[in-house]
N, C-alpha and C positions, 0 to 999 in steps of 0.2 A: 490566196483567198481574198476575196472581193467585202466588202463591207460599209456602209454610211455607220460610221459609228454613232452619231448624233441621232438616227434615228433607229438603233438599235434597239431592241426590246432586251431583258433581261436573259431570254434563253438563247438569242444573239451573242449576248455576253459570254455563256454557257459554249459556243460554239466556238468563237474565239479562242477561249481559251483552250479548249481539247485541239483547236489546230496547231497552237502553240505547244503543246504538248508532244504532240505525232513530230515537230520539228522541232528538236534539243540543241543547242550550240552548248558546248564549253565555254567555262570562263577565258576571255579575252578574245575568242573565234564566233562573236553572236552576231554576225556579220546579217545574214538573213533576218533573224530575228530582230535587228534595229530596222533593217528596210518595211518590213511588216507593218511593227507599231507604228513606224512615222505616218505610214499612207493610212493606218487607220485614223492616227493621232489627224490628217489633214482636214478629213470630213467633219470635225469639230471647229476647225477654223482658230485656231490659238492665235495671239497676235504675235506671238514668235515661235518657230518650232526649230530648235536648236539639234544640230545633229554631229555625228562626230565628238561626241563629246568626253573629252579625256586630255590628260596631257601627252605630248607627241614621245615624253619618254614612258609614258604607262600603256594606257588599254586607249584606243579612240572607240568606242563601240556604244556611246552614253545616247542615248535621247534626252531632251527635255523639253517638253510644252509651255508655255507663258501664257496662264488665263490674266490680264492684267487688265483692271476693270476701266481706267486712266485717271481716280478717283486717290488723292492718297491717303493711303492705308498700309495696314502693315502687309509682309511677303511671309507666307506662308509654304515650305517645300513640305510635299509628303516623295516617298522616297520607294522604290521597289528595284525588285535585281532581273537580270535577263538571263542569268548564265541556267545551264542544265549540271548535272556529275554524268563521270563516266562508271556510269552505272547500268549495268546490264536492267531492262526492264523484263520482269517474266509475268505482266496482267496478259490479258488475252482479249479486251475490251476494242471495238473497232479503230479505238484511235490512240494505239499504243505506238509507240516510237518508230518511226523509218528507221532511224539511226544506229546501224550495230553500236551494243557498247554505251551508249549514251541515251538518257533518260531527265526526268524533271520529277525527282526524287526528295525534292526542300519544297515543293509546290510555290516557283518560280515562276514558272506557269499561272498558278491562280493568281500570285502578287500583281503581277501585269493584270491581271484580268478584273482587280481591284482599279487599278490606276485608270483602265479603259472606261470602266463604267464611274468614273468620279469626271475622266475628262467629256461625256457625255452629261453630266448635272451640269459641267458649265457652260457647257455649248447652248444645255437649254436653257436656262439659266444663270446669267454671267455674273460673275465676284459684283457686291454691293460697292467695296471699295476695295484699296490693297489689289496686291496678288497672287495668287496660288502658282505657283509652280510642281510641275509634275515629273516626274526623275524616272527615269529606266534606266540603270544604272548598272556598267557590265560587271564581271570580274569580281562577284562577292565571294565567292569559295574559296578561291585564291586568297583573298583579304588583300589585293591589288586597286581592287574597280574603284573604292570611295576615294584613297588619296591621291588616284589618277584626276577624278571627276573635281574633290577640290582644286587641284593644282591649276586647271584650266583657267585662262582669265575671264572667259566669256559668263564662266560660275562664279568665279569672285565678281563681278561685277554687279552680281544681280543680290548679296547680299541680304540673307535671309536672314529675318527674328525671328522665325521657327521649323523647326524641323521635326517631323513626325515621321513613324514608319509601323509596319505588323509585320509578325510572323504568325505562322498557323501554325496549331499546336497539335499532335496527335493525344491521346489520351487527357484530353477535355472537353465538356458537355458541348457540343456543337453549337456556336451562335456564342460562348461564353468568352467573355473581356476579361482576360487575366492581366492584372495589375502589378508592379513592382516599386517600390520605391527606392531611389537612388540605383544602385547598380540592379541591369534588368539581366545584361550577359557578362561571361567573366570575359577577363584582358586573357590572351592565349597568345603562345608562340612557339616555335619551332627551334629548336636546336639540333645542328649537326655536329658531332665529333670527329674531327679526323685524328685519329692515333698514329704516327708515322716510328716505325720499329726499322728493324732491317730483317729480311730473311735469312735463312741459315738453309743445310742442310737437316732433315728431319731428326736425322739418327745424330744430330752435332747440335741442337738447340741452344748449346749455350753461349756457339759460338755467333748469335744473332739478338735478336729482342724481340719475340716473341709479345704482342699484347695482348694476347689470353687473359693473367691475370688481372690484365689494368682494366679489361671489360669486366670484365667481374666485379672486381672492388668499387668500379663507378656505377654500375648497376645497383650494390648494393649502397652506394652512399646518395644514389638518387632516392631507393627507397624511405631511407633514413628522413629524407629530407623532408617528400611526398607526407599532407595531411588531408588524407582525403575525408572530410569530416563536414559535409557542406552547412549543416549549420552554425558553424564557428567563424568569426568576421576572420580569423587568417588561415583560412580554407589556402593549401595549396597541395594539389596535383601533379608529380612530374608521371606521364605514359611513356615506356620505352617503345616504338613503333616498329623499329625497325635497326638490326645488329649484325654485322659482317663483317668477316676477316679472312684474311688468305685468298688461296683457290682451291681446288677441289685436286690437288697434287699431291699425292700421299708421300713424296718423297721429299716436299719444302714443309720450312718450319715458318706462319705466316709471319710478315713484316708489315702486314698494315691493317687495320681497325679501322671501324666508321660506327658510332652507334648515332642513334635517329630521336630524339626527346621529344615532347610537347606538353609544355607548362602551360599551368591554366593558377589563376588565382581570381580573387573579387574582384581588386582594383586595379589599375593600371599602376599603380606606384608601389603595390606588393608585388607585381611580377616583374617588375626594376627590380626590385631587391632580392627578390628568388633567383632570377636572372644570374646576378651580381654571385650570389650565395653558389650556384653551381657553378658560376669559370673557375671562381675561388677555388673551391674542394675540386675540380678535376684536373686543373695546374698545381695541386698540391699533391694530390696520388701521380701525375703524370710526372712529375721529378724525381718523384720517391721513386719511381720505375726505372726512371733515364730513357722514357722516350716522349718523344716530343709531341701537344698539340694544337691542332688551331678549331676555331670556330666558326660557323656562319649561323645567321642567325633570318630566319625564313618565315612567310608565313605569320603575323603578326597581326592580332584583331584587338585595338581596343576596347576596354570596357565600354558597354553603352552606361552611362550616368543619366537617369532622367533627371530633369530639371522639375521643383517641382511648381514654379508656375504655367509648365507644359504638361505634367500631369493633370493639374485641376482642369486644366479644359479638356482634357480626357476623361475624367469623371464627369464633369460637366454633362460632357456628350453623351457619352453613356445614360443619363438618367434622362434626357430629353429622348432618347432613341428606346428606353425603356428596357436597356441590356443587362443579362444577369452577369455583374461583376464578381470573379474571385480575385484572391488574392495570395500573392507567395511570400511565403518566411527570409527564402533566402535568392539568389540567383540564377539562372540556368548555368548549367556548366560549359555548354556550347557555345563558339567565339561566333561573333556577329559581325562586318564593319562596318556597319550603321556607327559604331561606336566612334569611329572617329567623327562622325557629324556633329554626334553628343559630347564629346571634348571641345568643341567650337562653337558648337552654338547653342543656342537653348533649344533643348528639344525633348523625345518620348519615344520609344519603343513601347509597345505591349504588343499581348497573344490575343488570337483568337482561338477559340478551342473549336478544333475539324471531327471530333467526334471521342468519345473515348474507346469506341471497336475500331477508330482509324489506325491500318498502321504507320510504325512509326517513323520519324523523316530517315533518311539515307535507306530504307528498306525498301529491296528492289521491287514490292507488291505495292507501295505507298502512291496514292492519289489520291489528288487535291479535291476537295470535298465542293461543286460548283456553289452550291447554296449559301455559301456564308459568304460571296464575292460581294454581292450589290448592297448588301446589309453592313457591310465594315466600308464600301465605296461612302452610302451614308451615315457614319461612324465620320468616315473623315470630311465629309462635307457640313456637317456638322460642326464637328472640331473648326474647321475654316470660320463661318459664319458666329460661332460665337467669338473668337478672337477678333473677328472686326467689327462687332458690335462694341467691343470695349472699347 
């Protein structure tokens, strides 16, 4: 799809992004989906358009644009994701997914379609002073894309004092600035157990190790553990995903287990120590058993921490842009990694609300609501321009 971004109108934006849509890439496969943005990103004319971007051991799949005014001032990142899920889509709308199996289910699609219509404010009008940087960032599902995209030196070079980002939010007033203080997503990770027993014959079980019970008793001492209580500052959740053992041979007794975790907590230094708290108790029932196990640990999204002199110019903006702000008690439970930016730098997550009949993200009818794109574009161009007025 062809496009002068710069002279895009708003329902151009609209179209953009439904083409982004109809073509899904997985995290770390957005291979098309970077060649896209870039040539739209060119018709804006950035003074650097960064490609390939990623470390060589992560994802290379990053875009990034440089509005850099040559005036100095401070550098300003906002932040969006490129990846799709492999998510069957069942809309029936003209510009539903080519792609068996794969869809843009987190409205990934509309993020990008934020970032297009912000690098169009500066094409028409360029940064005062300072820089804006613009990020399409692969591999966020994963929780792969941000440590890839830091580790790069071409990123570390350019050294941001702020980092911003949104997510849309299903079941909030459409056009509404959901607000958080300090933590906006939980720290979340992945734990795999391998149980390693020995097989036996069925009808001789005891002449093997069987980890039947050891799944069981770590099940239950996951639950034990698990405070699913989200208003409580030590909120922790362990989910069992996913549990196997043996094979499907009615005449062996199994000799191997796998269960599947995913811990989630507030902070990133509570799920170290929940972390800590399960090897503990599963090397302690796993001795008590006498069969042996090991860990891998997958899947890891830092808390996002907003910073709060990167919230105030979130409010800031908001009340210049005339946005109906809410505000939450406690955190989303869903892992973000935006979060690792917010570990490093000063920065801000917040929601926009897609509607409250929208449904919800990972749900294979969910689509990105176009109208609230140009209006959070100016949310963050906003945000820009009052940081470099200070």
């Amino acid at each position: 799809m062809e496009a002068d971004l710069k002279q895009a109108s708003d329902e151009d934006i609209a179209l953009l992004r439904r083409f982004l849509h109809q073509h899904p890439e997985v995290s770390g496969e957005e291979h098309a989906t970077a060649r896209q943005v870039t040539a739209w990103l060119q018709t804006c004319n950035p003074q650097q358009l960064l490609t390939q971007i990623g470390h060589p051991d992560g994802v290379q799949t990053g875009v990034l644009a440089v509005f850099d005014s040559g005036i100095a001032g401070p550098t300003v990142l906002f932040r969006c994701e490129l990846d799709a899920l492999p998510i069957q889509e069942i809309n029936t709308f003209d510009y539903t997914s080519v792609t068996q199996g794969v869809s843009h289910k987190c409205g990934h699609d509309g993020h990008m379609s934020i970032l297009l219509s912000l690098a169009r404010s500066f094409a028409q009008q360029p940064p005062a002073a300072g820089k804006a940087l613009l990020l399409f960032q692969p591999a966020e599902e994963d929780g792969r894309g941000a440590a890839s995209v830091i580790r790069d030196e071409r990123f570390k070079a350019l050294h941001p004092d702020f980092v911003f980002a949104v997510h849309n939010l299903p079941g909030y007033p459409r056009h509404a600035v959901v607000l958080k203080e300090n933590a906006f997503t939980s720290a979340v990770t992945s734990c795999i157990i391998r149980l390693h027993g020995t097989t036996s014959h069925a009808a001789e079980p005891e002449l093997g190790k069987n980890p039947a019970m050891l799944i069981a008793a770590i099940l239950q001492r996951m639950d034990g553990l698990s405070n699913n209580q989200p208003e409580r500052e030590d909120f922790k959740l362990i989910t069992p995903v996913h549990v196997t053992m043996g094979e499907k041979a009615y005449g062996i007794s199994a000799g191997y287990g796998e269960i599947h975790l995913t811990l989630r907590t507030w902070t990133s230094r509570h799920l170290e120590n929940l972390s800590d708290d399960i090897r503990i108790g599963i090397e302690e029932l796993s001795a008590e058993a006498g069969i042996p196990c090991s860990f891998e640990w997958t899947h890891t999204f830092q808390a996002n921490e907003n910073n709060e002199e990167a919230m105030q110019y979130v409010r800031q903006a908001a009340a210049i842009t005339g946005s109906h702000v809410m505000t939450r008690d406690y955190p989303f439970k869903w892992g973000e990694d935006f979060g690792l930016f917010t570990q490093l730098y000063k920065g801000a997550m917040f929601g926009i609300g897609s509607g409250e009949d929208c449904p919800a993200l990972h749900n294979p009818d969910y689509d990105f609501p176009d109208e609230i794109a140009v209006p959070v574009a100016h949310l963050f161009r906003t945000i820009f321009d009052e940081i470099v007025k200070d």
